[in-house]
SEPA-935796 format. One record per residue: residue in one letter; z, x, y of N, C-alpha, C in turn. Coordinates in steps of 0.05 Angstrom, whole numbers, plus 32768, in hexadecimal, padded with zeros to 4 digits. Example, Ala and Ser with C-alpha at 12.3 -4.5 7.8 and 13.67 -1.06 7.14 Angstrom:
2
a809C81087F8E809C80F67FA6809C81087FBE/s808E81017FD3808F81117FEB809D81028001/
END
This chain:
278
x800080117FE8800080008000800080128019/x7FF6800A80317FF3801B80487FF680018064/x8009800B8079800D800480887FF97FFE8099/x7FFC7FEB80AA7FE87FDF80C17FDE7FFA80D1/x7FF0800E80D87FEC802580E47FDC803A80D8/x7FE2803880B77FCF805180A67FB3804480A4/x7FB2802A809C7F97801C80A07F8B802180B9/x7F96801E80CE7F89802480E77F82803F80E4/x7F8A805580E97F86806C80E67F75807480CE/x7F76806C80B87F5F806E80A07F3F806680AA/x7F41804F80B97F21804380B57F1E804180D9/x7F32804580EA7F288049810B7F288027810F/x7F34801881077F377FFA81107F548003811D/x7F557FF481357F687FF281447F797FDC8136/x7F997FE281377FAE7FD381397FAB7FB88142/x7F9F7FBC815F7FA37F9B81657F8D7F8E8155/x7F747F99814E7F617F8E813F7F647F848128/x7F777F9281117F817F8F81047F977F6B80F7/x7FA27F75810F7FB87F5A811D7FA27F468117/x7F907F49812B7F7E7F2C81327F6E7F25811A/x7F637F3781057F5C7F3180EE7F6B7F2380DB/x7F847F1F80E17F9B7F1180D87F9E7EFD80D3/x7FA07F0180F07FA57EE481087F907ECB80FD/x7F6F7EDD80FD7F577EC580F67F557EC380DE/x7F657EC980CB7F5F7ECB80B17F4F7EDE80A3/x7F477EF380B07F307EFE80AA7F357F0F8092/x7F487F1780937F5C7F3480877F757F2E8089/x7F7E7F2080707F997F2C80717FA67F3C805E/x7FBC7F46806A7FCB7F5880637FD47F528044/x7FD57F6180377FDC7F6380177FFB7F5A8015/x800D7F5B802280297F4F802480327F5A8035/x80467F48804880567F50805B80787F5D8047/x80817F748059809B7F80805580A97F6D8060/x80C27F6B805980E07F58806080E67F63807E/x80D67F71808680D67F7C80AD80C07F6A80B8/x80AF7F6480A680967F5080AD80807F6180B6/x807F7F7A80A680687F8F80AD804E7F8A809A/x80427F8980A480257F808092801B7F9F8082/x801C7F96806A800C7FAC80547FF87FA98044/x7FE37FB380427FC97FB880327FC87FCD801C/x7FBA7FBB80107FB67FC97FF27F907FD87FF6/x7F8B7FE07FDD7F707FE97FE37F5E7FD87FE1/x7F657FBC7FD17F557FA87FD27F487F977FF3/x7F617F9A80017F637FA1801E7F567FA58030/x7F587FBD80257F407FD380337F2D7FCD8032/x7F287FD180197EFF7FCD80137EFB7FB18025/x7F037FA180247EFC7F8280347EFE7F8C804B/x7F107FA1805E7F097FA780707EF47FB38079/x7EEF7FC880647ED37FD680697EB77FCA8065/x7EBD7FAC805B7EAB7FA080517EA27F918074/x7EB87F8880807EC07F8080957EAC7F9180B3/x7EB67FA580A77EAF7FB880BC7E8B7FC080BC/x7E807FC080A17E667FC3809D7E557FA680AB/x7E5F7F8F80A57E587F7980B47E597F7D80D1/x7E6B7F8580E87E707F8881007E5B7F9C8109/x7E547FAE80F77E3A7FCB80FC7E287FC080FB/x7E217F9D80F17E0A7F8E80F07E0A7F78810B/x7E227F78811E7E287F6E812B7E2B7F4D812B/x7E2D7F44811C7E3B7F2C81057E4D7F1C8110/x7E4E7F0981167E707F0381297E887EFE8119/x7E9B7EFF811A7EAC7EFF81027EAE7EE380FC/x7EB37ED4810B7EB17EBA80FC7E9B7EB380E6/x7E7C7EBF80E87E6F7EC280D37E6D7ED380B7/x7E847EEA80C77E8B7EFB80A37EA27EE78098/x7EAE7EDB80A47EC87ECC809C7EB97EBE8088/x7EA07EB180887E967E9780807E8C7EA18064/x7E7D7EBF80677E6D7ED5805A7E797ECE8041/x7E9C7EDD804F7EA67EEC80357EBA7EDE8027/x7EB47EC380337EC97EB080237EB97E96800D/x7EA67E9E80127E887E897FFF7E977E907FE4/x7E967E827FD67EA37E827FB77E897E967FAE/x7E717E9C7FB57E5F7EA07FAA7E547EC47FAE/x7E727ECD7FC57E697EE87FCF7E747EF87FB9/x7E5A7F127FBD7E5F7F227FA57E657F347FB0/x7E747F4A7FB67E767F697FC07E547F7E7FBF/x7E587F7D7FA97E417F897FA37E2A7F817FAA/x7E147F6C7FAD7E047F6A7FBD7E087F5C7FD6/x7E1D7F607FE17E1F7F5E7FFC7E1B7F768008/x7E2B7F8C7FF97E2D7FB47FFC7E0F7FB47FFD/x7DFB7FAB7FF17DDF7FB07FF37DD87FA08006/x7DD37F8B800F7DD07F7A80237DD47F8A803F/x7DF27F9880317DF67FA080557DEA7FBC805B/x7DE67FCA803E7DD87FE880477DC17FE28053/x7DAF7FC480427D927FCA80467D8D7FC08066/x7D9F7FB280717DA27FA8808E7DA47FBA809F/x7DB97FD280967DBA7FEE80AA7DAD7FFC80A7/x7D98800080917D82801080927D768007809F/x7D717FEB80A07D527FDF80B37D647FE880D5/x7D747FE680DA7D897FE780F47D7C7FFF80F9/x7D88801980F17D7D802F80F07D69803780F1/x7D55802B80E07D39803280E77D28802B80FD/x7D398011810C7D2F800581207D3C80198142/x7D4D802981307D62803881527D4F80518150/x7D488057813A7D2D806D81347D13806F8142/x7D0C8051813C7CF4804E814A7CF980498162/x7D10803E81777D19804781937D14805C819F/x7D228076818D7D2B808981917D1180988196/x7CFB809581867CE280A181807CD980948199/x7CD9807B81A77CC4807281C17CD5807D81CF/x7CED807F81D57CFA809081F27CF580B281F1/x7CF080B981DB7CE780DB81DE7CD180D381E8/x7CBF80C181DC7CA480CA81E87C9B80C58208/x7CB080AC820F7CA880A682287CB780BE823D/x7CCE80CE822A7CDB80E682407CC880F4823C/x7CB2810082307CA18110822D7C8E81028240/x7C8F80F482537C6F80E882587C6380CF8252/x7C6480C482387C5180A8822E7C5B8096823A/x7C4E807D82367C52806782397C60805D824F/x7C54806682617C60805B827F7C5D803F8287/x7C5C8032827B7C5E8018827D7C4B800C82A0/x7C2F801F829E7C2B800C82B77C11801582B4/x7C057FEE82AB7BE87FEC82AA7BDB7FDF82BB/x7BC47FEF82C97BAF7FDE82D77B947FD482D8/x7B807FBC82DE7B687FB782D57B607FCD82D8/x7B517FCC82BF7B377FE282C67B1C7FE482DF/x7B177FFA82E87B037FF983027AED7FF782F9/x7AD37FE683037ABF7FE782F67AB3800882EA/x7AB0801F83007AAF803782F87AB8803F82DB/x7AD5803E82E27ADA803982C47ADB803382AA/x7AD4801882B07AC5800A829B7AAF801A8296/x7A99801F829D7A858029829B7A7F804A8291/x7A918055829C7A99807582957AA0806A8277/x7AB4805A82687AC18053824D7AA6804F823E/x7A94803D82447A81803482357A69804F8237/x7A6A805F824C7A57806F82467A60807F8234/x7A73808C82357A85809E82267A7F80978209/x7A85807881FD7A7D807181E37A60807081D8/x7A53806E81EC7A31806881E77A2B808581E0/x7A39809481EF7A2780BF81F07A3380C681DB/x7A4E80BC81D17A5F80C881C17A6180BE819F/x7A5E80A681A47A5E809C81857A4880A48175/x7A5480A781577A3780AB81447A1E8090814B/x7A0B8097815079F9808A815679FB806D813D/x7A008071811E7A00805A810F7A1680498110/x7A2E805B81197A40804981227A398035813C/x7A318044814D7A33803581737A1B80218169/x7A098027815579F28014814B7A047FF88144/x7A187FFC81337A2A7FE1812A7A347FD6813D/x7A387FE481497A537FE081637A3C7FCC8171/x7A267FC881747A087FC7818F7A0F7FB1817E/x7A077FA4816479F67F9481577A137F80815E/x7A277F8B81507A437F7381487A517F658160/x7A497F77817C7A507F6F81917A407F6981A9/x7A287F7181A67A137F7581B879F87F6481AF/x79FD7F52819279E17F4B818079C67F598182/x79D97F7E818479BA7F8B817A79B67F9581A2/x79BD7F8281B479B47F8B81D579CA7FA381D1/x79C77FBB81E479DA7FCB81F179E97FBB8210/x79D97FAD821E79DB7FA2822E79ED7F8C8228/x79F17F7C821679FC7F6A82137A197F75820B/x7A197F8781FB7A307F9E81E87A3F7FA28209/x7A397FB082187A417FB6822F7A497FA08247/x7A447F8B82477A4C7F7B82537A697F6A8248/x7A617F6F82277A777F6082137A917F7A8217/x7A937F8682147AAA7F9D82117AB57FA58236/x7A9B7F9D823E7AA17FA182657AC07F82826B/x7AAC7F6C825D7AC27F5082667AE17F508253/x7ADD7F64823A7AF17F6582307B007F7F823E/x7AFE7F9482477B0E7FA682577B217F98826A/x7B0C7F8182737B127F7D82947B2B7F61828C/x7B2D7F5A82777B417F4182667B5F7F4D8269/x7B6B7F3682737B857F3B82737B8F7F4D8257/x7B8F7F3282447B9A7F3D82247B8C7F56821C/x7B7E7F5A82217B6C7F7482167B7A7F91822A/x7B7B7F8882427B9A7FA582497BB57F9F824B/x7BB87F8682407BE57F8B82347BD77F968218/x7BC67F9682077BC57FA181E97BBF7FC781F0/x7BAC7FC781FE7BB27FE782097BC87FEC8212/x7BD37FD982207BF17FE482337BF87FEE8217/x7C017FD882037C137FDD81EE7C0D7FF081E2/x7BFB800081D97BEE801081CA7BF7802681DA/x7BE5802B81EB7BE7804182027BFB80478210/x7C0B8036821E7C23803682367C15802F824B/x7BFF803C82537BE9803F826C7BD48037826D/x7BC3803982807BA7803082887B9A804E8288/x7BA7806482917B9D808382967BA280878273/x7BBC808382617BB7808B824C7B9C807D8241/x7B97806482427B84805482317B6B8068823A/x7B60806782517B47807082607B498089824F/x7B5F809E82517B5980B5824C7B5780B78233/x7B5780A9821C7B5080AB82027B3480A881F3/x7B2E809482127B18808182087AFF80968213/x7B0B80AB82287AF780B3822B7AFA80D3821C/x7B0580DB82127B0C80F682057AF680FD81F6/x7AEF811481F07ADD811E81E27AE1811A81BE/x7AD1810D81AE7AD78103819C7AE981138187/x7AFF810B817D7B0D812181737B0481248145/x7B108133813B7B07813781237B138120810F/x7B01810A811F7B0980EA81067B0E80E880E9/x7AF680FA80D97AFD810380BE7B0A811880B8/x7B14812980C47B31812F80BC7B43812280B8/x7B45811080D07B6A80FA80D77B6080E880BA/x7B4880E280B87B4880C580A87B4A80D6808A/x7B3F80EF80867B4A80F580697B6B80FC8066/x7B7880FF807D7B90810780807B9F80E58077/x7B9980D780827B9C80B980847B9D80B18060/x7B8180B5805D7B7F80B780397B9580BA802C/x7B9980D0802B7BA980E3801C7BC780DE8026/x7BCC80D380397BEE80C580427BED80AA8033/x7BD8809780397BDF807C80277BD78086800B/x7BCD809B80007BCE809A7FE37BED80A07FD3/x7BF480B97FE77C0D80B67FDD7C1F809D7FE0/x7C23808F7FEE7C3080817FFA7C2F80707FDE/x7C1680697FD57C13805B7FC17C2180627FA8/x7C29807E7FA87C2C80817F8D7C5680817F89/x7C5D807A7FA77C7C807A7FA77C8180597FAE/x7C65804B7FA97C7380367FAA7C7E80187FA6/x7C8F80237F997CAA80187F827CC180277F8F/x7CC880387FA17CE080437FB57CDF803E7FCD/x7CE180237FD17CDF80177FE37CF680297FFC/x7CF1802880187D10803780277D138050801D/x7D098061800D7D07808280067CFE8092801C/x7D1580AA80197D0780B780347CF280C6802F/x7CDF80CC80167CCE80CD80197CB680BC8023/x7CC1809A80217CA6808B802F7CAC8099804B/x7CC9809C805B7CCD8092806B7CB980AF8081/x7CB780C780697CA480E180727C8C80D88079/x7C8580CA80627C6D80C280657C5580B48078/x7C6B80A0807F7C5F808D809B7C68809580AD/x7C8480AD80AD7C7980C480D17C5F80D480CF/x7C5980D380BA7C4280EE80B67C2480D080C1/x7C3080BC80B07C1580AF80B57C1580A180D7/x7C2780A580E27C32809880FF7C2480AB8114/x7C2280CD81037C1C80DB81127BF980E68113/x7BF380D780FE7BD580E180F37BC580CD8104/x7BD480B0810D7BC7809C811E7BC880A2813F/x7BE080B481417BE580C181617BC980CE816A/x7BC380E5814F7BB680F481517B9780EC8158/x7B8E80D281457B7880CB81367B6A80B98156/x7B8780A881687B7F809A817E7B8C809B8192/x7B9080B881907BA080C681B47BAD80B281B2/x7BC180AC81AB7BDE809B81B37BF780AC81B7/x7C0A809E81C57C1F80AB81C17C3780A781B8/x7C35808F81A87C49808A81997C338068818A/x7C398076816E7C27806481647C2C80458154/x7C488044815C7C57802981507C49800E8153/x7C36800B81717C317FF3816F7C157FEE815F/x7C0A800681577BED800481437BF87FFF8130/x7C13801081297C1D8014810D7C227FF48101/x7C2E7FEE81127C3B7FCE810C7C2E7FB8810C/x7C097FC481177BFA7FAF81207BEB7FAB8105/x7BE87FC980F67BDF7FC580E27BE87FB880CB/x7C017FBC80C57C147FAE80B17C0E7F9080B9/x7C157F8B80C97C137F7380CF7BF67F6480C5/x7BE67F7380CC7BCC7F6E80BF7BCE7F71809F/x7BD47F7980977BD57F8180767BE77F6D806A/x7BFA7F6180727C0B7F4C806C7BFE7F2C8074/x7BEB7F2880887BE07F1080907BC77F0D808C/x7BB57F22808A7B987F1D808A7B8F7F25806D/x7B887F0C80667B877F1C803C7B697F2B8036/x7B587F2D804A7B407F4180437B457F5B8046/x7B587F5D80617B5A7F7980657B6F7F84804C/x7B827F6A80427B9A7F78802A7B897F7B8017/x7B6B7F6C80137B637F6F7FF77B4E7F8A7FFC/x7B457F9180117B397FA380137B437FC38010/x7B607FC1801E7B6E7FD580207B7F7FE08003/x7B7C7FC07FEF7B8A7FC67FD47B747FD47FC2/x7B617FCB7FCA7B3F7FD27FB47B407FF77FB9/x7B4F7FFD7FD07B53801A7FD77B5C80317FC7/x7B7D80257FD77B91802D7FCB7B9E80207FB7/x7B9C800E7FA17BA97FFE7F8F7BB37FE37F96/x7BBD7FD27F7D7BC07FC07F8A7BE17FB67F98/x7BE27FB07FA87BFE7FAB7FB87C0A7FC37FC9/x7BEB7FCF7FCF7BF57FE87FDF7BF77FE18001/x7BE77FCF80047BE57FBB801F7C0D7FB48020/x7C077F9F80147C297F9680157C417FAF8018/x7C447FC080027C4F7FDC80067C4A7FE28028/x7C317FF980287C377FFE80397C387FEE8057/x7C347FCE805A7C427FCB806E7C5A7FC68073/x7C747FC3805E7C827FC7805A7C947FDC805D/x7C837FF580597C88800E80587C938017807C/x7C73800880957C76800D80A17C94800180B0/x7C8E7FE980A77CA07FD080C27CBF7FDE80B4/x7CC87FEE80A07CDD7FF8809B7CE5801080A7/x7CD5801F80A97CD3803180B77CD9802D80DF/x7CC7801980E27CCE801180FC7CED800280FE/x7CF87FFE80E87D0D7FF280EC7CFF7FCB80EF/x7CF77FC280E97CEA7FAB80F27CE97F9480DC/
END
């Protein structure tokens, strides 16, 4: 048995906290002494620590009260319930932590403006001189029906679209980051994309370890192969855009499974939104 004072001092719950866990029924004391001193056993404890893992989930106590008094609560997958909650917690203070370095470094300054027609036009020339000619050929036909003229007027009214720069904002941070990617000298695409390969192949083959810190290597490596692949500077909102796509759109899941195997779509967007904490 251990006093109100050694419990406090064991697990960092304050005395009066203690008290008030009492008070609401939350915790009580294993038997009071004939002084009327409240004592705990270790069975005690663990409910306190069980207590305390809920409050790290920020929980109100009146709802662990309700938790842990269900005829139906088990210790044991609640202990899992609550790790897999603070991993996602964690992974989400991660992916915080990862946009505030980047924005102390520079990114994502949060301030976008229409594009200038100039601009516009510098972007579209830049893709016309720059793209593989059989690509910018698809690009003419799927958007342009085959006109360049028409291609250029279609991608001119979508620049100049509200939603079309909050999705750059989001991507980019900026209007100078977006411009300056769009107009960059084309960088080595089949490198990033065999690099890309070879991250979701493995990815495929761990997964059945769901929350491993090897996925968790994996999709910084693949977070950073998309930084690389589309001048971004922090690649969470492609990352997330894609998952999202792989979980809702079933051509791209069935396309992406015919790939990499089947249920590698599901996996890895899973893989990612865990990683983001999400």
């Amino acid at each position: 048995m251990k006093t109100v004072k050694e419990v406090s001092e064991i697990t960092g719950v304050s005395i009066r906290t203690l008290r008030y866990y009492d008070e609401i029924g939350l915790l009580k004391p294993t038997q009071l002494t004939d002084a009327g001193y409240r004592l705990y056993d270790n069975e005690a404890i663990g409910r306190l620590q069980q207590i305390m893992f809920y409050r790290e989930l920020e929980i109100p106590l009146v709802d662990i009260k309700d938790i842990m008094e269900n005829p139906a609560y088990d210790r044991t997958c609640a202990l899992a319930a609550q790790r897999s909650l603070l991993e996602r917690k964690r992974n989400h203070l991660d992916g915080i932590i990862e946009l505030i370095t980047d924005v102390m470094e520079g990114a994502n300054t949060m301030s976008f403006e229409a594009f200038k027609e100039e601009e516009i036009d510098m972007i579209l020339d830049h893709i016309q001189e720059n793209m593989p000619r059989e690509e910018f050929e698809r690009l003419v036909e799927r958007y342009g029906d085959g006109s360049i003229e028409k291609w250029r007027e279609t991608f001119s009214g979508n620049l100049k679209d509200e939603k079309t720069g909050a999705e750059l904002m989001r991507l980019y941070g900026s209007k100078e980051k977006a411009l300056e990617s769009a107009t960059a000298q084309p960088s080595d695409m089949s490198r990033y994309q065999r690099e890309n390969d070879e991250i979701c192949r493995e990815l495929y083959m761990i997964k059945d370890s769901g929350g491993s810190e090897k996925e968790k290597q994996l999709i910084s490596r693949l977070a950073e192969c998309y930084k690389k692949m589309f001048r971004l500077d922090n690649a969470r909102a492609l990352l997330t855009e894609m998952a999202d796509g792989y979980l809702k759109d079933e051509k791209l899941r069935a396309a992406n499974d015919s790939v990499y195997g089947e249920g590698s779509s599901e996996y890895m967007a899973g893989a990612i939104l865990r990683y983001y904490g999400i």
